[in-house]
Structures are given as structure tokens and as C-alpha cells.
DOKEMI-96792 format. One line per 4 residues: number of its first residue (from 1); for each residue z negated, y negated, x of N, C-alpha, C. Coordinates in steps of 0.02 Angstrom, whole numbers, plus 32768, in hexadecimal, padded with zeros to 4 digits. Atoms other than C-alpha are relative to their C-alpha. Example, Ala and Ser with C-alpha at 12.3 -4.5 7.8 and 13.67 -1.06 7.14 Angstrom:
% residues 2
1> 8000,803B,802D,7E7A,80E1,8267,8000,7FC4,802D | 8003,803B,7FD6,7E9B,8035,82AC,7FDB,7FC9,7FD9
% end
This chain:
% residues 295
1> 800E,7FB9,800D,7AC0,84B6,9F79,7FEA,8022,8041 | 801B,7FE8,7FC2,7A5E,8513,9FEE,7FEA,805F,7FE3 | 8002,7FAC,801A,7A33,85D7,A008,8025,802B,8001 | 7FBC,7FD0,7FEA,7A9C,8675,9FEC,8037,7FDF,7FD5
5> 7FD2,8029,800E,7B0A,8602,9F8B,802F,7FEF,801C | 7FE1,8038,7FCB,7B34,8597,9FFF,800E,8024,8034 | 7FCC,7FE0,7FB5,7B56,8610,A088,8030,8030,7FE9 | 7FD1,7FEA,8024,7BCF,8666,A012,803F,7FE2,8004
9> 7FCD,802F,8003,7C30,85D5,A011,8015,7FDC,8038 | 7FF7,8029,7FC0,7C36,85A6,A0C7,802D,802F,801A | 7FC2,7FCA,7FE0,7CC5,85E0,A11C,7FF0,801C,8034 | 8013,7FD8,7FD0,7CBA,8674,A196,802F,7FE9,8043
13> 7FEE,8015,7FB5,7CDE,864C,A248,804E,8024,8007 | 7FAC,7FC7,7FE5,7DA7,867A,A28B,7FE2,802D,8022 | 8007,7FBD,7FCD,7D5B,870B,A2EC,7FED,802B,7FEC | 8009,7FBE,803B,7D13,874F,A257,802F,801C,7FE6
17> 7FD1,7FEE,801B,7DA4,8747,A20D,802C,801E,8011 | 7FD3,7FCC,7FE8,7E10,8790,A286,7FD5,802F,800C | 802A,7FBB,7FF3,7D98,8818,A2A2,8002,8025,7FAF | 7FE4,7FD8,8031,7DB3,8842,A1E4,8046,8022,8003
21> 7FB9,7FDB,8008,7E57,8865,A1EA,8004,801C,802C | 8010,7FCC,7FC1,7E46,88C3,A290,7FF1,8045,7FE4 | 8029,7FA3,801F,7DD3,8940,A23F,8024,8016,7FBE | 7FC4,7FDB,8039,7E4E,8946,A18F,803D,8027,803E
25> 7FB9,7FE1,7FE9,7EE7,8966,A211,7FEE,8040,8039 | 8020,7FDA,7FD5,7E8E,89BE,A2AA,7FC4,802D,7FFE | 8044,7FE2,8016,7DD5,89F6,A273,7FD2,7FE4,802F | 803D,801B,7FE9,7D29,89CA,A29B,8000,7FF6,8064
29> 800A,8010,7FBA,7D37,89FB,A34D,8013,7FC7,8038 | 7FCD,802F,7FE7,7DB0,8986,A368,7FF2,7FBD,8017 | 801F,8037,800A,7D6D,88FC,A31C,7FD1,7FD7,8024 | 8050,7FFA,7FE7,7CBE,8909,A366,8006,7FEF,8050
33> 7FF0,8006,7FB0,7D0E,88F4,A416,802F,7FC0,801B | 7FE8,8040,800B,7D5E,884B,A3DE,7FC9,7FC0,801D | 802E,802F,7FFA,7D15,87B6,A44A,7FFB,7FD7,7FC9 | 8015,8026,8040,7CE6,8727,A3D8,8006,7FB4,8026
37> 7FEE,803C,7FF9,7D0D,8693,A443,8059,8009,8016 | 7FD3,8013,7FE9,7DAC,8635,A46B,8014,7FB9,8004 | 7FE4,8040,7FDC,7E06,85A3,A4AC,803D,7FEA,7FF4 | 7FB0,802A,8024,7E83,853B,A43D,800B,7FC7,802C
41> 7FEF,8032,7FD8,7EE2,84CF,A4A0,804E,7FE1,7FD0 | 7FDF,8009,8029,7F57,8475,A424,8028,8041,7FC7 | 7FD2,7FD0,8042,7FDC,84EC,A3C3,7FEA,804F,8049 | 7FF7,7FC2,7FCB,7FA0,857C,A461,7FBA,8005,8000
45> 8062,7FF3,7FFE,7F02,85E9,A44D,8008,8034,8051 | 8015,7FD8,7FBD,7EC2,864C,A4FB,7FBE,8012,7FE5 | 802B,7FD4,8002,7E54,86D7,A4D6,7FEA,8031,8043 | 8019,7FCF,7FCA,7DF0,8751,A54E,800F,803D,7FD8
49> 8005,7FAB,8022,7E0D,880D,A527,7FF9,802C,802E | 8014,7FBC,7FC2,7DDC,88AA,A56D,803D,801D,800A | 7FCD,7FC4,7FF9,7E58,8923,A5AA,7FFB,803E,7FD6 | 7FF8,7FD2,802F,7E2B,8995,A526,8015,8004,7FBF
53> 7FE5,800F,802F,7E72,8934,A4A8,8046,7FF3,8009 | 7FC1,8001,7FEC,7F16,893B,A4F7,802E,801B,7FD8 | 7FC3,7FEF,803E,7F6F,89B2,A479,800C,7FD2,7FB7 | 800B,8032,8049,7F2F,8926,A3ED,8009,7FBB,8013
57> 8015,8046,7FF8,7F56,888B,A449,8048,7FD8,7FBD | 7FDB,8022,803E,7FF5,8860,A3D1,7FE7,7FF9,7FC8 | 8038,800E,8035,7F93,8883,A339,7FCD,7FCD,8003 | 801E,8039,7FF6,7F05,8813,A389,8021,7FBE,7FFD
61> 7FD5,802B,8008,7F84,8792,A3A1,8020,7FEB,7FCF | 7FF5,7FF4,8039,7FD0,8796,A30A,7FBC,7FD2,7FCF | 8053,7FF7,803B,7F19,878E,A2A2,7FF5,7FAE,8015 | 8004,8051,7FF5,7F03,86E4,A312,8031,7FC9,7FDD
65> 7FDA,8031,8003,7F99,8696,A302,7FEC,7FEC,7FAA | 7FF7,800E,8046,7F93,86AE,A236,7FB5,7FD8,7FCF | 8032,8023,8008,7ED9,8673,A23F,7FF3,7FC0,8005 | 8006,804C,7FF3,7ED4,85E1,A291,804B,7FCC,8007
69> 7FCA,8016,8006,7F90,85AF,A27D,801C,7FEB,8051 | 7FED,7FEE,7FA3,7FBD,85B5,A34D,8042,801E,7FFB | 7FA3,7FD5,7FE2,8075,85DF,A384,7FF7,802A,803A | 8009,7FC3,7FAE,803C,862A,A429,7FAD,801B,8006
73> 802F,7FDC,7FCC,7FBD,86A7,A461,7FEC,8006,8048 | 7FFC,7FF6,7FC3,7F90,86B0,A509,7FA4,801D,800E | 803B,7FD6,7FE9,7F09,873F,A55E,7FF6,7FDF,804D | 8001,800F,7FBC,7EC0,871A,A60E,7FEE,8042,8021
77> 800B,7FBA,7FDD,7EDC,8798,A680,7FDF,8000,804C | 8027,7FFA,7FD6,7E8B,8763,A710,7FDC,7FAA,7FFD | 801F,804C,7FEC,7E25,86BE,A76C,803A,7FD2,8008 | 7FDE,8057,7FE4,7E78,8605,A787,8011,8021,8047
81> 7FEF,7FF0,7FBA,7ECB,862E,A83A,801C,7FCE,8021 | 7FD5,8032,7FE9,7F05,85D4,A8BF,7FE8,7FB6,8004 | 8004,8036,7FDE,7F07,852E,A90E,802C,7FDD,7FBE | 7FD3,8006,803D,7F87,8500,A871,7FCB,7FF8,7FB3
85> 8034,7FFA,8043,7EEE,853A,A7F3,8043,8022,7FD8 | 7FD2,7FF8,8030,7F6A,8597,A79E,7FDA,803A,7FCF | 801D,7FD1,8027,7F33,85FE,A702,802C,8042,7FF4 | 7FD0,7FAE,8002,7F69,86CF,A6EE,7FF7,8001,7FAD
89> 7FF8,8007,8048,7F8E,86E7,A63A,8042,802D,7FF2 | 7FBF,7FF1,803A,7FF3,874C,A5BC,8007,8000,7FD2 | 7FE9,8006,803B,8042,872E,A530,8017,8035,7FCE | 8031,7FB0,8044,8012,87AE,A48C,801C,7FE7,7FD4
93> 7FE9,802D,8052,8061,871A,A3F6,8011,7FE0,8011 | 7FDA,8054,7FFF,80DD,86A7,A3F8,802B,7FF0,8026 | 7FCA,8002,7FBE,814B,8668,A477,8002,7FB4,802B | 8004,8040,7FD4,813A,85AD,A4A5,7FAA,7FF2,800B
97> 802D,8009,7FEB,80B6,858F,A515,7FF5,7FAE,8013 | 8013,803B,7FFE,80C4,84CF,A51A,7FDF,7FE2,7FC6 | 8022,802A,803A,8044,8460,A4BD,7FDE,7FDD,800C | 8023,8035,7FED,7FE4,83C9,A4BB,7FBE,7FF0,7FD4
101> 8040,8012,7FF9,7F39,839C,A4B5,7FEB,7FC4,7FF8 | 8024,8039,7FFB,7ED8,8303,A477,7FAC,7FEB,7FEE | 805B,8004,7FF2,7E1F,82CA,A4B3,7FF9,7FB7,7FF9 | 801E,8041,7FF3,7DDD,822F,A47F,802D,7FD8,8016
105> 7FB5,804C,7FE3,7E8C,81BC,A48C,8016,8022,802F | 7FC3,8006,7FD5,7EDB,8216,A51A,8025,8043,7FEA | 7FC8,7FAD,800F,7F6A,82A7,A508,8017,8013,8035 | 7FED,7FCC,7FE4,7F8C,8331,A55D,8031,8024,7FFD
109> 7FBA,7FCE,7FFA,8036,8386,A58A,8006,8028,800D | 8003,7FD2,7FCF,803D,841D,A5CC,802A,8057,7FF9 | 7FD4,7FB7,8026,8078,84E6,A5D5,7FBF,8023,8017 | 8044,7FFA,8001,7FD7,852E,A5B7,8019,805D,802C
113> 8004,7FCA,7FC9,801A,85D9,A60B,800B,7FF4,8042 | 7FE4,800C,7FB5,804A,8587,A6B7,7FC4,7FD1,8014 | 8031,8030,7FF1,7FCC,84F1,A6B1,7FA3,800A,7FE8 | 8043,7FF2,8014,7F02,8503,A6BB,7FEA,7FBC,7FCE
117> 800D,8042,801E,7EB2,848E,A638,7FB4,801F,7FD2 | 8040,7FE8,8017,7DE7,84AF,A624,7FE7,7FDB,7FD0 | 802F,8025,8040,7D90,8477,A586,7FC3,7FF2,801B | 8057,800C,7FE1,7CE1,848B,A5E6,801E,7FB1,8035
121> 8003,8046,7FD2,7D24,83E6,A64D,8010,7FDA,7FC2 | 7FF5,8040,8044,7D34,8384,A596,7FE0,7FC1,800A | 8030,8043,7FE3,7C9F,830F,A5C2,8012,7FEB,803E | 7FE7,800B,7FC7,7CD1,830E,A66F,8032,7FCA,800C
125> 7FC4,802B,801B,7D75,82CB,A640,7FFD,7FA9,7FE1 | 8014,8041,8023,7D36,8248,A5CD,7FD0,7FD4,802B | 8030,802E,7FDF,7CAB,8217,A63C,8027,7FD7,802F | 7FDA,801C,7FD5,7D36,81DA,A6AF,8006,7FD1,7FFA
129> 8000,8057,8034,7D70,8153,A641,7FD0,7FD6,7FFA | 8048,8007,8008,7CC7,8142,A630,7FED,7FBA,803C | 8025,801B,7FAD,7CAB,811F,A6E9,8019,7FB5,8010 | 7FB8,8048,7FE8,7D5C,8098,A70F,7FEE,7FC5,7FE3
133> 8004,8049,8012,7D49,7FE2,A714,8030,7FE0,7FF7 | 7FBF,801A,8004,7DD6,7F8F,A6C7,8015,7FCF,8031 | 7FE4,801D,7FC8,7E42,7F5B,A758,7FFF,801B,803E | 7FFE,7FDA,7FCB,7E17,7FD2,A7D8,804C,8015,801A
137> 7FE5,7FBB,7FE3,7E7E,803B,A84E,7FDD,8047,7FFE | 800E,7FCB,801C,7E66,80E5,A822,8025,802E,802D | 7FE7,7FCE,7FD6,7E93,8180,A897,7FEE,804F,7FE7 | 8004,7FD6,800E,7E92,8228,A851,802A,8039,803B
141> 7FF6,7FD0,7FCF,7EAE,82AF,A8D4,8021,804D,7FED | 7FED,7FC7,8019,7ED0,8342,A86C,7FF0,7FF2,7FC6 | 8000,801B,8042,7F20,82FE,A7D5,8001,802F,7FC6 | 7FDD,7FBC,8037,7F72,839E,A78B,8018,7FD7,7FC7
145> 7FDB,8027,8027,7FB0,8359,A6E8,7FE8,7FAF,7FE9 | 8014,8043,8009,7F39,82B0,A6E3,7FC2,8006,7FF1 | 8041,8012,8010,7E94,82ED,A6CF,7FC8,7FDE,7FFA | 8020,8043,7FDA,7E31,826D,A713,803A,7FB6,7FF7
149> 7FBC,805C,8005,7EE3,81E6,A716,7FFA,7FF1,7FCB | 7FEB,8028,8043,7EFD,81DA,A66E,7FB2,7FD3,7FD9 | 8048,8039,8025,7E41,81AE,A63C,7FED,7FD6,801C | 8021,8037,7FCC,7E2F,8146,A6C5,8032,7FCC,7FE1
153> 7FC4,802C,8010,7ED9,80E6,A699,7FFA,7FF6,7FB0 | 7FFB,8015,8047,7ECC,80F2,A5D0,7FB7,7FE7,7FE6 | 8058,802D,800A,7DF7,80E3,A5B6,7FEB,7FD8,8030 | 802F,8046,7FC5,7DC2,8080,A654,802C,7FD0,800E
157> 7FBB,802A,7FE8,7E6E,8020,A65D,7FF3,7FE3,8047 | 7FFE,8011,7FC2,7E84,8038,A70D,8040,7FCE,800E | 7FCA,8038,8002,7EFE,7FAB,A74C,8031,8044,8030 | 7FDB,7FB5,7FDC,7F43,8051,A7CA,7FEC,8037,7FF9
161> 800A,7FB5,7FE7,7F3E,8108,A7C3,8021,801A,8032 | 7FBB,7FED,7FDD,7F84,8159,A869,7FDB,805D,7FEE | 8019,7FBE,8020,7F7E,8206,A81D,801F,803D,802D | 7FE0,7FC3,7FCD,7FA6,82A2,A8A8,7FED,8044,7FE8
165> 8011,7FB8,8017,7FCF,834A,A88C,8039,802F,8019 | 7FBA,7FD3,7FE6,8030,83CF,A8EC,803A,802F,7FD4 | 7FEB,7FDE,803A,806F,8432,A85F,8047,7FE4,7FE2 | 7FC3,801E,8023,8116,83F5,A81B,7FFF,800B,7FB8
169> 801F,8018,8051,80E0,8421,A777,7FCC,7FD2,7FDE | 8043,8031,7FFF,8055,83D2,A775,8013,7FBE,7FEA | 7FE7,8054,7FF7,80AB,8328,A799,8027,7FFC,7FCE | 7FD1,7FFF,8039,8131,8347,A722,7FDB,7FE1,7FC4
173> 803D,801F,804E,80A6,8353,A686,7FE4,7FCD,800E | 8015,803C,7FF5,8050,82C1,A6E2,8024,7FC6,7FEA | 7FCB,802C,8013,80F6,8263,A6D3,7FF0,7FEB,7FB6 | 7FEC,8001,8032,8110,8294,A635,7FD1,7FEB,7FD7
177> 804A,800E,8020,8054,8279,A5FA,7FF2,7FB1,800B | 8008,8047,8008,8053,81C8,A631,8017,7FCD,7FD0 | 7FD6,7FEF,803E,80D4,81AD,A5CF,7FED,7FFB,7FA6 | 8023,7FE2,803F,808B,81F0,A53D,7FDD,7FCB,7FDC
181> 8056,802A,7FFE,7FE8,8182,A55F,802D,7FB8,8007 | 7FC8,802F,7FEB,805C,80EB,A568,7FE0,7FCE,804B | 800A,8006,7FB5,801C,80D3,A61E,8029,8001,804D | 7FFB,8001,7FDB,8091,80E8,A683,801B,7FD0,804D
185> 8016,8034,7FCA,809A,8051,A6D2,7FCC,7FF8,8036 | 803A,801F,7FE6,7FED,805B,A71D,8000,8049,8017 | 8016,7FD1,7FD1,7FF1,8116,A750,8039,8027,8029 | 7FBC,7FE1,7FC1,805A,8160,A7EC,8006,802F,802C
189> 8005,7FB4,7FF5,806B,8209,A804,8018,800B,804E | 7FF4,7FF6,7FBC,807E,8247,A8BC,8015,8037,8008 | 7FF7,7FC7,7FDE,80BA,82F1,A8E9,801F,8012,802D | 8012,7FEE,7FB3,806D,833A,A970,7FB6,8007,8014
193> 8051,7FF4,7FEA,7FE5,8375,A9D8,7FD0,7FBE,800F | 802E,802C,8002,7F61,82F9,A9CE,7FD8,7FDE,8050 | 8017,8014,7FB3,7F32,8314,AA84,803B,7FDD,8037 | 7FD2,8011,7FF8,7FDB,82D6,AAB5,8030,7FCB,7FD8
197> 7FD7,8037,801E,8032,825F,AA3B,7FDE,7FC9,8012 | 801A,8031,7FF6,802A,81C0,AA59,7FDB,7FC4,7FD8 | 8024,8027,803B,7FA5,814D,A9FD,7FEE,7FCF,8013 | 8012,803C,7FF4,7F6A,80AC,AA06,7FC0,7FF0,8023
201> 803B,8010,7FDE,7EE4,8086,AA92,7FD0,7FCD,7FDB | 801D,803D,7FF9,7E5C,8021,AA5E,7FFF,7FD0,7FC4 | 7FE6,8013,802E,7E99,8000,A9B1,7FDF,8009,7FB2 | 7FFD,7FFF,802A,7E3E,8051,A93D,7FAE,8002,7FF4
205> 803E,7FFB,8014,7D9D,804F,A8D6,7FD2,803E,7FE9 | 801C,7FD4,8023,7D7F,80F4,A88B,8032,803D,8024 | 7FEC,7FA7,7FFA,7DAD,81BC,A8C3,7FEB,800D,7FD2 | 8013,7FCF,801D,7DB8,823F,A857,8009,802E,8033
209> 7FF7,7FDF,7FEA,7D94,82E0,A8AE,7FFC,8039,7FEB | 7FFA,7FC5,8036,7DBC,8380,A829,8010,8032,8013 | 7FE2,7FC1,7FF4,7DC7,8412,A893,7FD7,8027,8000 | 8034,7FC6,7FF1,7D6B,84B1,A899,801B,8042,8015
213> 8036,7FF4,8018,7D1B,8513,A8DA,7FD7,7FBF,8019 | 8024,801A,7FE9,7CF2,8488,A945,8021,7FAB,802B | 7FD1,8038,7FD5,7D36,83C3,A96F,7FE9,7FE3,8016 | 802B,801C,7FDC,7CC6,839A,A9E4,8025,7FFB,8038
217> 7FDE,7FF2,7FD8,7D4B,83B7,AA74,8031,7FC6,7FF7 | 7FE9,8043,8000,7DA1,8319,AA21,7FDE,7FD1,8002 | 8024,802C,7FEF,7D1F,82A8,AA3E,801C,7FC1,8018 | 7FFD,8036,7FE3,7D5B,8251,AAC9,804A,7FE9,7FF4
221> 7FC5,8017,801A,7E13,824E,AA83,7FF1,7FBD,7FD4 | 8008,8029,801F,7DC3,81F2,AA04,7FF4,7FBE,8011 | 801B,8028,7FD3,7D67,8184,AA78,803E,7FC8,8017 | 7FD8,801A,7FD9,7E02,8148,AACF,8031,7FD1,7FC5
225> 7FD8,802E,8030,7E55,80F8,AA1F,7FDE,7FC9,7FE3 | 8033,8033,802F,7DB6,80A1,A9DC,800F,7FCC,802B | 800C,804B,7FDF,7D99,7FDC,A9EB,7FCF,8004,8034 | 8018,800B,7FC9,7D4E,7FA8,AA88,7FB0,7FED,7FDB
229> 8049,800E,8021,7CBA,7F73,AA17,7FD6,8029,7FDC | 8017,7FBC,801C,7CAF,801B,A9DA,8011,800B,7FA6 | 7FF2,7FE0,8037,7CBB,807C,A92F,7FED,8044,7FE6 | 8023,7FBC,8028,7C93,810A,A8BE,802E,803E,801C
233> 7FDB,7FAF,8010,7CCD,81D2,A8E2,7FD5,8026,7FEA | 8010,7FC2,802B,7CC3,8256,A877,8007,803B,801F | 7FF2,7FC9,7FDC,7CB4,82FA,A8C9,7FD6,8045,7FEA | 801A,7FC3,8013,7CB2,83AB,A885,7FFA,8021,8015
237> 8009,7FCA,7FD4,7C6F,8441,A8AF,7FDF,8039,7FDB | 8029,7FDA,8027,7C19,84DB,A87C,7FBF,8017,8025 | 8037,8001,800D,7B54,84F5,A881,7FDC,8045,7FFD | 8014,7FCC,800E,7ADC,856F,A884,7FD5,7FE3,7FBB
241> 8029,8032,8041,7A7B,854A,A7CE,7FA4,7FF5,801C | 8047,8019,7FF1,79CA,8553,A831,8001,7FDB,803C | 8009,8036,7FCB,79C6,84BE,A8A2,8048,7FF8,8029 | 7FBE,8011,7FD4,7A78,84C3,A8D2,801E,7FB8,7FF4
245> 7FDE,8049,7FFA,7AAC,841C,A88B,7FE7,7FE2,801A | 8028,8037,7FD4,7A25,83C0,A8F1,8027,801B,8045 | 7FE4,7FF2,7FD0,7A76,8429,A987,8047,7FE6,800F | 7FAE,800A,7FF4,7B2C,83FE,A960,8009,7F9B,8008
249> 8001,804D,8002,7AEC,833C,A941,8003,7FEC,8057 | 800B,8026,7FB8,7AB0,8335,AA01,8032,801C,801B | 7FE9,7FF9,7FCB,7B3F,8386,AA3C,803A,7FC0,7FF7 | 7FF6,8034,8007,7B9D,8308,A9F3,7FFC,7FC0,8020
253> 8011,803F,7FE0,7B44,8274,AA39,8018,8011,805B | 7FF9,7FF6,7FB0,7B3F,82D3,AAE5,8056,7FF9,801B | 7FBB,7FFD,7FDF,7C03,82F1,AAE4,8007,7FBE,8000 | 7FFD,8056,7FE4,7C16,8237,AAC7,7FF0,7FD0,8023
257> 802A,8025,7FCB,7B9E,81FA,AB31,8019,8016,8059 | 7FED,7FD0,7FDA,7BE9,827F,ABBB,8063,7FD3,8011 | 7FAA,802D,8000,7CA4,8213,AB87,8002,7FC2,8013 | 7FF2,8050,7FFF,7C6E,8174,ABA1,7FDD,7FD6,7FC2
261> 8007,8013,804B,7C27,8154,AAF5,7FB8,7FDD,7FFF | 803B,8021,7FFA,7BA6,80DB,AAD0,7FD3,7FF4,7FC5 | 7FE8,8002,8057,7B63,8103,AA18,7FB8,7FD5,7FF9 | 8029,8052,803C,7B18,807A,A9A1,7FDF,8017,7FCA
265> 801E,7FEF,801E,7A90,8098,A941,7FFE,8051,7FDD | 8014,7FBE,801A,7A83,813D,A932,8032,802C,7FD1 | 7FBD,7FE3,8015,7AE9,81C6,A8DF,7FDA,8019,7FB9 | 8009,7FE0,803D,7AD6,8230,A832,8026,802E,7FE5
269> 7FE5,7FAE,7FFD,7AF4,82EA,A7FA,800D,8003,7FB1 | 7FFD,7FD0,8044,7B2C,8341,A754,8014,8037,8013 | 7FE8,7FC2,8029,7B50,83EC,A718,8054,7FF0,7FDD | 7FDB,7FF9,802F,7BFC,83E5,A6C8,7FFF,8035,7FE9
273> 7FF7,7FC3,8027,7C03,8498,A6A4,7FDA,8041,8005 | 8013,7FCF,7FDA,7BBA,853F,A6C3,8044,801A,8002 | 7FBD,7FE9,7FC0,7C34,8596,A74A,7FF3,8047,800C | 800F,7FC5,7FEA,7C0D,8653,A738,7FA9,800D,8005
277> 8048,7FFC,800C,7B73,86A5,A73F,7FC6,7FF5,803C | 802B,801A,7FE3,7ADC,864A,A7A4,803E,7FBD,801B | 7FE9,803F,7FE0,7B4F,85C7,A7C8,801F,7FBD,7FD5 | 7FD2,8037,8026,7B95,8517,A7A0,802C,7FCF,801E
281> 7FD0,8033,7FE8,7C11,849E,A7A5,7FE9,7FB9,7FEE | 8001,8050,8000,7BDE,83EA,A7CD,802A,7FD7,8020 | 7FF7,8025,7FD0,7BF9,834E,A80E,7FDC,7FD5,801E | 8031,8028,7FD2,7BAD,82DB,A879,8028,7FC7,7FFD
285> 7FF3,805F,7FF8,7BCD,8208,A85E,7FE0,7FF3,803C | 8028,8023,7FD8,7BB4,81B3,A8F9,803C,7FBC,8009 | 7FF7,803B,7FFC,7BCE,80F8,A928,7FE9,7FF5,8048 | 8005,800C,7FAB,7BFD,80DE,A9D8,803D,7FCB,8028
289> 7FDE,8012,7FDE,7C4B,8081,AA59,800A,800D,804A | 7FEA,7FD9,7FCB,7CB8,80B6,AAD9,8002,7FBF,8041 | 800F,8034,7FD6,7C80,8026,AB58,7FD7,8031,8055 | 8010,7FEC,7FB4,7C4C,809A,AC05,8039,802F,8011
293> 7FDE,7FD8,7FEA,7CA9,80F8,AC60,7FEE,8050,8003 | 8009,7FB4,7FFB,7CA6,81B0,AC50,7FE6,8035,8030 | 801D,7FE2,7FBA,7C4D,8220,ACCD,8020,802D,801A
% end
């Protein structure tokens, strides 16, 4: 069936729907000032709202929860902050903010008001798994709850994850997320500063480097754990969208080359996300070895 039929019978989007009952309980104005995206993260939705919908955010909350069946609400009240990445958020519906997440075989633990957990890094995530050669060593630098560990350890079956993360929550859900992933034999949570704990010289095959705005400053940390024969790092950063990822690629090579770094065949860029307006969040693959001495 096709036509006005058929779009009769197609169900209206949750944003329509809470925007009806908005304008039955509140009125048009109300309604009309209702964004239209949001971000389910298991049994916990995170919406954007203006401050002018502040006398209506229970009602908004409410209208969600009974829409899309969600126990918790959560608004964002400001940016990701901090060296931590921690997310600002309040809670409008519901009351437990823990819930778990599953992408393509791995699960996610978490307390979605204390812990950041971006949907725009979904591919990101997966591509990880993607990347790992079963049997590697695997080094994740800024694990937070396993972003990078767990797909490296459950899709690329790394033979090690050494997974670091200053955060004590962080590690906790890591724990507990390995766990989960019935991994935890193979991945081994560290907490602590990354520039200071102690890691295995010389040991490993692969970095992850997941920080932003910019983890180009871990480079040569990284440098100092890879095999003597060299290995892959991942290193994020954010971009200008006209010619900045070719800029962030050479600084890349230069900081490594600047560490000691001796890279192998050449490196390679993506986009994971757009990062605000004119800008983005990539990364840069390169394949190097840390065989000179540093200048």
C-alpha cells in the first residue's frame, strides 16, 4: 500500500508524539519550542532543552518517559568538562540513572548521569574490533568504561587489553563491563594517570589514543610501550572541517618523528564525527616504529 494510505498508517515519530501532548497539556507555544532529537542510551533518554522550557521540563519528562517506555530523563546542562570528560546533566523523570548499552556483541555498563557515553563514536567503537588482530597486546590510554578495550578484547580477540583510566569510576564500569563481556581474563584495568602508571615497555602492538580535544601530546607515551618492531596508534583530535584533518595528520607524523618514531608505510585519516560547528573529530592511523632516538 502506498500513498496517503500508507502514511496514515505509519507511525508518527516519539517527538511528534510528545509534542502532542505538550500542546493538549501546555499549548502550541510550548510545543513548537520542543527539540526533536534525542539520545537513548538503554532504559536513560538525554535530551537538549532550552531554558525556556524550564517551567515544563517535568511534563516534558513525563510525555518521554510514557512514549518511549525510559525510567530516567536526563537534560544537558552544559559541555563534556574536564580532563575526567565528565557529562553536566539533570534529571526531569525517573530516578535511576544506571543502564546498559549493547553495540554489535559488546555491553555497556554505566551511570549515564556521571559517565560520558557518545553515540556519534558508534562506528568508531566498532571499527576498533575491526582494527585488533587476534592475539595482540592492546593498550588503551583513556579507557573510561572500555571503549576501545572491550571491542578490541571481545571483536578482535585481543590476547591483552591494558586498559588506563584515571577516573575511579570509570575503572569500576570497566571492571564490571569485562565481566559482563565474559573477558575478563584478557582485559586489565589500571587506575591512574597514564603519564605515570606503570606499563609495559616495549610490549605492545597497538595504542588507543581517545582523548580530546587533542592526543597528540601522548604520542611519545605511546611510543615508549610499542614493540621494538613497531605498531599501530590511534590518535584523536579535533579538526578544522576545511583542510584540518590533512593538518592534524602531519602533526601527527611530525610529533612522532620529533619522539623517536619511525612510521611504516604511511598513515590514514577519518572523520568520526562532526565536533561543533566548522569543526571535527578524527583520527589519524599510523604504523610506526619507535627504533631512533628522540631529538
Amino acid at each position: 500500500m502506498t500513498g496517503p494510505a500508507a502514511e496514515s498508517h505509519r507511525p508518527r515519530p516519539p517527538a511528534e508524539r510528545v509534542r502532542d501532548r505538550i500542546r493538549r497539556a501546555a499549548g502550541e507555544a510550548v510545543a513548537a519550542a520542543l527539540p526533536g532529537g534525542y539520545q537513548r542510551l538503554g532504559r536513560v533518554l538525554v535530551l537538549r532543552l532550552p531554558q525556556s522550557l524550564r517551567p515544563y521540563y517535568a511534563q516534558v519528562g513525563a510525555a518521554w518517559q510514557e512514549e518511549l517506555g525510559v525510567a530516567t530523563v536526563l537534560v544537558r546542562t552544559g559541555p563534556i568538562s574536564g580532563e575526567l570528560r565528565s557529562p553536566r546533566v539533570e534529571r526531569i523523570a525517573g530516578e535511576a540513572t544506571e543502564t546498559e548499552v549493547l553495540e554489535h556483541g559488546v555491553r555497556w555498563r554505566f551511570d549515564a548521569a556521571r559517565i560520558m557515553f557518545a553515540q556519534g563514536n558508534r562506528v568508531e567503537r566498532v571499527r576498533a574490533g575491526t582494527l585488533v588482530r587476534p592475539g595482540e597486546t592492546v593498550a588503551d590510554l583513556f579507557a573510561g568504561i572500555g571503549y576501545f578495550a572491550l571491542p578490541a578484547a571481545v571483536r578482535g580477540r585481543a590476547r591483552e587489553v591494558i586498559a588506563v583510566d584515571r577516573n575511579p569510576l570509570a575503572i569500576r564500569y570497566l571492571r564490571e563491563n569485562a565481566v559482563l563481556n565474559g573477558v575478563a581474563d584478557r582485559v586489565a584495568p589500571v587506575l591512574g594517570d597514564n603519564r605515570t602508571v606503570s606499563l609495559p615497555a616495549g610490549e605492545v602492538d597497538r595504542v588507543f589514543l581517545g582523548y580530546l580535544p587533542s592526543a597528540i601530546p601522548w604520542i611519545p607515551r605511546a611510543l615508549e610501550i610499542l614493540r621494538p618492531a613497531g605498531g599501530w596508534i590511534h590518535v584523536h583530535a579535533i579538526a578544522d572541517v576545511h583542510g584540518g584533518r590533512a593538518r592534524i595528520t602531519e602533526e601527527v607524523l611530525d610529533r612522532a618523528k620529533d619522539a623517536g618514531g619511525e612510521p611504516l608505510g604511511g598513515s590514514r585519516s577519518r572523520v568520526v564525527k562532526p565536533y561543533g560547528p566548522g569543526r571535527d573529530h578524527v583520527v589519524v592511523d599510523l604504523e610506526v616504529r619507535p627504533s631512533r632516538s628522540g631529538a
